[in-house]
N, CA, C and O atoms as CSV, one atom per row, in Angstrom:
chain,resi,resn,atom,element,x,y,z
A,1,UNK,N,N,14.823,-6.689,-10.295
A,1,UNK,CA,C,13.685,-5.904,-9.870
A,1,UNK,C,C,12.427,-6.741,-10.051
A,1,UNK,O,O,12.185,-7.388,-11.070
A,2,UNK,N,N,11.546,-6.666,-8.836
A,2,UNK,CA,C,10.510,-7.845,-9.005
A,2,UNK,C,C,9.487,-6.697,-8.605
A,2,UNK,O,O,9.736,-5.822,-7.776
A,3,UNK,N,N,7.750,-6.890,-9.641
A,3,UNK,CA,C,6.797,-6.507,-9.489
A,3,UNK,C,C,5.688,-7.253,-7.938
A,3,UNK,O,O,5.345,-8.383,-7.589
A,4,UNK,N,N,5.505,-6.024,-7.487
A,4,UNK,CA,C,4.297,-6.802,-6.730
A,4,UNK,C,C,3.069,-6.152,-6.597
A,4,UNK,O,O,2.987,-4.960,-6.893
A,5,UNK,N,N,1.867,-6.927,-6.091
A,5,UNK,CA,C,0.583,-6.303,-6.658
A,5,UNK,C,C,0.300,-6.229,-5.237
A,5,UNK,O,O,0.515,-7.216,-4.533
A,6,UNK,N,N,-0.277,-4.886,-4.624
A,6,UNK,CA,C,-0.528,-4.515,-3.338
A,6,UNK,C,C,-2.201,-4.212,-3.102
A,6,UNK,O,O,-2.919,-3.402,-3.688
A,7,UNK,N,N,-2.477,-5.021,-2.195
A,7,UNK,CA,C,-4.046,-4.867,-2.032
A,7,UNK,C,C,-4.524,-4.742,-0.760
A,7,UNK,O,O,-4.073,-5.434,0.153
A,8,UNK,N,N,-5.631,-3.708,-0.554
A,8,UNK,CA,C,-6.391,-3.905,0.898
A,8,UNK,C,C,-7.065,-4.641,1.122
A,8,UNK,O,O,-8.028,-4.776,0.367
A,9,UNK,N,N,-6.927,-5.466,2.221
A,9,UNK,CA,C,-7.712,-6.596,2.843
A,9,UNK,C,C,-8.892,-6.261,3.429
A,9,UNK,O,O,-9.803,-7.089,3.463
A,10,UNK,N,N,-9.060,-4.791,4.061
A,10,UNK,CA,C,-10.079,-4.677,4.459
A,10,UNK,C,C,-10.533,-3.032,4.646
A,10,UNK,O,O,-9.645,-2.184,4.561
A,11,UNK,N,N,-11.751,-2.672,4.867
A,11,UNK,CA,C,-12.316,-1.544,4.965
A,11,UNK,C,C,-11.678,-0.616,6.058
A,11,UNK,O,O,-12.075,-0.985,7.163
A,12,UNK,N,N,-10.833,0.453,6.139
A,12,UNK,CA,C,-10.264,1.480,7.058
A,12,UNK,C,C,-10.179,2.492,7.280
A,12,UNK,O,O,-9.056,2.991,7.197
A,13,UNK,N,N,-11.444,3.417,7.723
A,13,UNK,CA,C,-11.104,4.614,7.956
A,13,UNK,C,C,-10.323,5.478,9.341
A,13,UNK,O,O,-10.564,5.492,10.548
A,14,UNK,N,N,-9.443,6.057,8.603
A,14,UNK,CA,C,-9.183,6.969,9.623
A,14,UNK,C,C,-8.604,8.317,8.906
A,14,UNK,O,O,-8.323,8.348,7.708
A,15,UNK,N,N,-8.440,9.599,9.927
A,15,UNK,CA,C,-8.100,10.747,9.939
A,15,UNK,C,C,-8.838,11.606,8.664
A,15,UNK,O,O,-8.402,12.603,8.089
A,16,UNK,N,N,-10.287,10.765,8.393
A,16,UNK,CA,C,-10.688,11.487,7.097
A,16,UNK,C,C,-10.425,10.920,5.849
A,16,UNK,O,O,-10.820,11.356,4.768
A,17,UNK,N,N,-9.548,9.649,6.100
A,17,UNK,CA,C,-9.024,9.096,4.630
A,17,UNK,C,C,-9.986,7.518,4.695
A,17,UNK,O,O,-10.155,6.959,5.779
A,18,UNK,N,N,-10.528,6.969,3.451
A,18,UNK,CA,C,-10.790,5.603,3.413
A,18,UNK,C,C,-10.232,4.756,2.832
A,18,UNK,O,O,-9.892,5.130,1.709
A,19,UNK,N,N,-9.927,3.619,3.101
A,19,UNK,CA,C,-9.206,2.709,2.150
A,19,UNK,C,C,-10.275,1.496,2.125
A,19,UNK,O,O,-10.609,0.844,3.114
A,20,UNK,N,N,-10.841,1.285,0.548
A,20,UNK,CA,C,-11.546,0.342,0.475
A,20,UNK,C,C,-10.988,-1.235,0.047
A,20,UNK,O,O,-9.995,-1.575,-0.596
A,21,UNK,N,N,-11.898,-1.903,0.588
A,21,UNK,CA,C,-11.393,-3.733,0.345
A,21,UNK,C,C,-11.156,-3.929,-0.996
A,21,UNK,O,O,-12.159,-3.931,-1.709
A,22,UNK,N,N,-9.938,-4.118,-1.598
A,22,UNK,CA,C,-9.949,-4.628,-2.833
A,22,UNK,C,C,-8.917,-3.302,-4.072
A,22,UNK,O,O,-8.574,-3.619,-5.211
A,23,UNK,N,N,-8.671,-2.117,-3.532
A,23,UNK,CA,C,-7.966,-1.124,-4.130
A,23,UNK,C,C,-6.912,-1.685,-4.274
A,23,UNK,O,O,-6.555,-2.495,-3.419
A,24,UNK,N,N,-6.104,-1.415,-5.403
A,24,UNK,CA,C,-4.567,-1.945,-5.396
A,24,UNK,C,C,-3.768,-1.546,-6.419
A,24,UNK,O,O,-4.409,-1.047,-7.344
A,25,UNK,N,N,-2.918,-1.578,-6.534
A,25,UNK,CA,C,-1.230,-0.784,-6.819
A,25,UNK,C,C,-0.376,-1.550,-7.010
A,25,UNK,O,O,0.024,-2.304,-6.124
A,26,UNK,N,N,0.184,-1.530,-8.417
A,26,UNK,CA,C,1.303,-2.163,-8.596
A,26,UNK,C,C,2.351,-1.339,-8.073
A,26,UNK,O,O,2.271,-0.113,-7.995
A,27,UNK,N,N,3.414,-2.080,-7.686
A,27,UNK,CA,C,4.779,-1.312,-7.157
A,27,UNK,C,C,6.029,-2.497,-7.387
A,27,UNK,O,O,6.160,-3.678,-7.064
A,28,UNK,N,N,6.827,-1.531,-8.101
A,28,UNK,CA,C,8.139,-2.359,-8.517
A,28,UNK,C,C,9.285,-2.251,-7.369
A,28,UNK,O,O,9.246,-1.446,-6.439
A,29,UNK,N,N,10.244,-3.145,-7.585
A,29,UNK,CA,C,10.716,-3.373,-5.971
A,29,UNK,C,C,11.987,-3.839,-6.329
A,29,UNK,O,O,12.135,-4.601,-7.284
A,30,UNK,N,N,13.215,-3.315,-5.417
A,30,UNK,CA,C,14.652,-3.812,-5.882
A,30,UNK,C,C,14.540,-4.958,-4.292
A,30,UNK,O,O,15.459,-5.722,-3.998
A,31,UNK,N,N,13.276,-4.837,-3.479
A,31,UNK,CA,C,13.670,-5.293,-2.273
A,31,UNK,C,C,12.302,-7.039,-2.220
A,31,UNK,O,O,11.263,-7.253,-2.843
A,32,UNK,N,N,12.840,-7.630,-1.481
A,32,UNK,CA,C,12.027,-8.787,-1.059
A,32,UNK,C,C,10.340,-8.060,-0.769
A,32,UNK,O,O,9.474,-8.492,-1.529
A,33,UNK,N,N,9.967,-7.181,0.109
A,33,UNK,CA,C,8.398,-6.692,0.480
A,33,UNK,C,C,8.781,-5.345,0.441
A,33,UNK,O,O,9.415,-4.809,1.350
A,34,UNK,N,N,8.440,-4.821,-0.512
A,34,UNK,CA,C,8.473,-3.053,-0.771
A,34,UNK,C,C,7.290,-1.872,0.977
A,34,UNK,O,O,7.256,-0.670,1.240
A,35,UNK,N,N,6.437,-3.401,1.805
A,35,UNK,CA,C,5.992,-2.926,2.568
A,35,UNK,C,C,6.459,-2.279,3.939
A,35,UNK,O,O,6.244,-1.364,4.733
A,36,UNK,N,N,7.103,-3.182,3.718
A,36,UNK,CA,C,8.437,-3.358,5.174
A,36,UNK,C,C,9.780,-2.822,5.013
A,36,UNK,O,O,10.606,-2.692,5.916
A,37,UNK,N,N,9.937,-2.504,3.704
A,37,UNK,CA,C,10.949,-1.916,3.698
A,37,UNK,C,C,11.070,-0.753,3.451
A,37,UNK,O,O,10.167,-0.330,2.729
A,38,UNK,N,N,12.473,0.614,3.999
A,38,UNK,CA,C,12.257,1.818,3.409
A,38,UNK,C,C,10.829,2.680,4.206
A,38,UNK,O,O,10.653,3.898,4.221
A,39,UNK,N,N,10.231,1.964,4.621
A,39,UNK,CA,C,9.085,2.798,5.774
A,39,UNK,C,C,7.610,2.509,4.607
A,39,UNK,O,O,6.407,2.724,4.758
A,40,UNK,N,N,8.372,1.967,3.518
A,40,UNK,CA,C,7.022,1.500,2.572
A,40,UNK,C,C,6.161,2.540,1.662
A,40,UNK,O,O,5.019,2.688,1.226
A,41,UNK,N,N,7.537,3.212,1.653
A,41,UNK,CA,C,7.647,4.872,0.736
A,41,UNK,C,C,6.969,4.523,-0.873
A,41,UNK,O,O,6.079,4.942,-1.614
A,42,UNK,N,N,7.949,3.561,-0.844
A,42,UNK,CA,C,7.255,3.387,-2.537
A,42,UNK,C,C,5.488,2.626,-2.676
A,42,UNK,O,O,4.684,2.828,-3.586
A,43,UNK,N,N,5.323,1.805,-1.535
A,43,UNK,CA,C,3.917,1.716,-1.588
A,43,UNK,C,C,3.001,3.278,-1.308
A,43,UNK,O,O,2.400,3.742,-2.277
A,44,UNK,N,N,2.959,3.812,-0.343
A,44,UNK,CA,C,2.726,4.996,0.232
A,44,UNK,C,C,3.015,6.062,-1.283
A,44,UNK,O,O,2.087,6.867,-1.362
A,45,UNK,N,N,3.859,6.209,-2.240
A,45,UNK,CA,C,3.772,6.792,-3.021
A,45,UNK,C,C,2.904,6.441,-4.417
A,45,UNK,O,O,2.731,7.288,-5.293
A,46,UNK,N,N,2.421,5.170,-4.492
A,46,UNK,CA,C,1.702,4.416,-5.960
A,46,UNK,C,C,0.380,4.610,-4.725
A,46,UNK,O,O,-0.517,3.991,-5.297
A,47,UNK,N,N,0.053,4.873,-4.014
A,47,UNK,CA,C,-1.356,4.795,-3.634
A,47,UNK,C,C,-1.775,6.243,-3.553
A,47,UNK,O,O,-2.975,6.505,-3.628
A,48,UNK,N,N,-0.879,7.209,-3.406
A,48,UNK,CA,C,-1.090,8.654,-3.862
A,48,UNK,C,C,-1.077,8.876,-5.443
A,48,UNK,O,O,-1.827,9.668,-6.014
A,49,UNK,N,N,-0.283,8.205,-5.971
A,49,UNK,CA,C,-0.582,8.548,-7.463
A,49,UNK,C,C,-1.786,8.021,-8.231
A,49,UNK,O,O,-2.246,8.703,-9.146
A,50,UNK,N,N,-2.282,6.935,-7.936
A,50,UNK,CA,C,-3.432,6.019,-7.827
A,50,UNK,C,C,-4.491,6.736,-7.578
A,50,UNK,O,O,-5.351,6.930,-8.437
A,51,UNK,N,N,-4.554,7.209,-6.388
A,51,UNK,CA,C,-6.154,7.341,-5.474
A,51,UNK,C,C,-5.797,8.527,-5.297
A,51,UNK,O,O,-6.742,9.260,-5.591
A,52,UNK,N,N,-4.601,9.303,-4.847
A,52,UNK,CA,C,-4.421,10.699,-3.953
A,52,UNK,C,C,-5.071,9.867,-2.318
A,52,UNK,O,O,-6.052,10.245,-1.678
A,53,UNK,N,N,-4.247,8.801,-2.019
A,53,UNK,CA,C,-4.505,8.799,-0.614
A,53,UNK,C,C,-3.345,8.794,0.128
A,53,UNK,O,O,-2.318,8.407,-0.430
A,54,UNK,N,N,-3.301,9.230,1.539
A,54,UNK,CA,C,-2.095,9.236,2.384
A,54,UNK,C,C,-2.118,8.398,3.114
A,54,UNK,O,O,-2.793,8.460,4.141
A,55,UNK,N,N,-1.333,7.299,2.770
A,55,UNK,CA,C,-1.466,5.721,3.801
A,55,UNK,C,C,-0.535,6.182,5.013
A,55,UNK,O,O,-0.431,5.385,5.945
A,56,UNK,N,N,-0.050,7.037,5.066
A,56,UNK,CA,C,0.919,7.263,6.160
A,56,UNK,C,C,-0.275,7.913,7.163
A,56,UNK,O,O,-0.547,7.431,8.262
A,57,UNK,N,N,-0.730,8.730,6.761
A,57,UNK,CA,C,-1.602,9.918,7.417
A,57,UNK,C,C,-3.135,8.830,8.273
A,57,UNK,O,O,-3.674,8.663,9.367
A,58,UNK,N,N,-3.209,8.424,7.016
A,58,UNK,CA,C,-4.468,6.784,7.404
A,58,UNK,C,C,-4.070,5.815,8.228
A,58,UNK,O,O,-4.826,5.196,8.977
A,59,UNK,N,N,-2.686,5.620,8.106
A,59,UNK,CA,C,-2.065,4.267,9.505
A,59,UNK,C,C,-2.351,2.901,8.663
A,59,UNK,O,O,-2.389,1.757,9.117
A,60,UNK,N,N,-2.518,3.269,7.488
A,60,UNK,CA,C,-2.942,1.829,6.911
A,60,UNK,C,C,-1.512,1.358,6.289
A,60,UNK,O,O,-1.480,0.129,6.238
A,61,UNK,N,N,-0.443,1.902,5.851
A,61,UNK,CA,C,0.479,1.581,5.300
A,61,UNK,C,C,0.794,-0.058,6.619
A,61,UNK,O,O,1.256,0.048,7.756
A,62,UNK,N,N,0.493,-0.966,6.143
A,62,UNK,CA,C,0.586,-1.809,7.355
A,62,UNK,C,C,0.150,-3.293,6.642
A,62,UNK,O,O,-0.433,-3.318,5.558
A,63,UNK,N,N,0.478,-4.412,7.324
A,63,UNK,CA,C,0.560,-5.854,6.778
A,63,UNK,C,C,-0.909,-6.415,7.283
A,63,UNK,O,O,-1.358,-7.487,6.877
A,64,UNK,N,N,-1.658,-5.496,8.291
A,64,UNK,CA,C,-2.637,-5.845,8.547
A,64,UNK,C,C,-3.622,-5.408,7.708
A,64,UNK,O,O,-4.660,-6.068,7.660
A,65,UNK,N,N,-3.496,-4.329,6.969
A,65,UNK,CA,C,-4.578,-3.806,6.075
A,65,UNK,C,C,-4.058,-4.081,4.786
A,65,UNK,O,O,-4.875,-3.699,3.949
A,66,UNK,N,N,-2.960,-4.624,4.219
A,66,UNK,CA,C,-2.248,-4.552,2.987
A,66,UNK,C,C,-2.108,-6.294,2.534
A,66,UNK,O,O,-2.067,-7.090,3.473
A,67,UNK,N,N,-2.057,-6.689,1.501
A,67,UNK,CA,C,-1.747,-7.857,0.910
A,67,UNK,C,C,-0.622,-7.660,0.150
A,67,UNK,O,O,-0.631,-7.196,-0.990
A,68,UNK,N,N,0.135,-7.930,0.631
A,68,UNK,CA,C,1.199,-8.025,-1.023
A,68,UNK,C,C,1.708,-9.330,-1.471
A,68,UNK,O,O,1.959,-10.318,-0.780
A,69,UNK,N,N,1.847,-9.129,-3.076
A,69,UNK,CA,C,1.971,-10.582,-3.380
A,69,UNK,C,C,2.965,-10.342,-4.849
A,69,UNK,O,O,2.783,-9.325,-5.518
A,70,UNK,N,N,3.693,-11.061,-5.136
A,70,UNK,CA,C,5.115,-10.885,-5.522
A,70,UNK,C,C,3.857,-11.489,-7.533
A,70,UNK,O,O,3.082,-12.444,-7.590
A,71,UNK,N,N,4.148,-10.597,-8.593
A,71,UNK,CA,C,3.849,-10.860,-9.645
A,71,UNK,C,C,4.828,-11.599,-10.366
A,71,UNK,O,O,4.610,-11.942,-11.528
């Protein structure tokens, strides 16, 4: 199981939700990119427990707004 540290690259609003540059979430991972994999449930779930935001609902759950980087 490998830690990775998940960050927004950049400023995104949509549907009412914001995701600011620089927020981030650890998320533990049985998989190579916890982003891409699984629909990116377990990221999408540490950013609700975190912030209470819905990256699904925002469209940000995505490699264009997300950094991930293996701890």
């Amino acid at each position: 199981m490998a830690l990775f540290l998940i960050t927004v690259k950049q400023n995104h609003i949509a549907n009412g939700i914001r995701l600011e540059k620089g927020m981030s979430v650890e998320v533990s991972s049985n998989y190579s990119n916890p982003l891409t994999t699984n629909g990116g449930h377990e990221v999408q779930d540490a950013f609700m427990r975190k912030y209470g935001l819905d990256l699904k609902k925002n469209g940000g759950n995505s490699s264009v707004y997300l950094d991930v980087k293996k701890v």
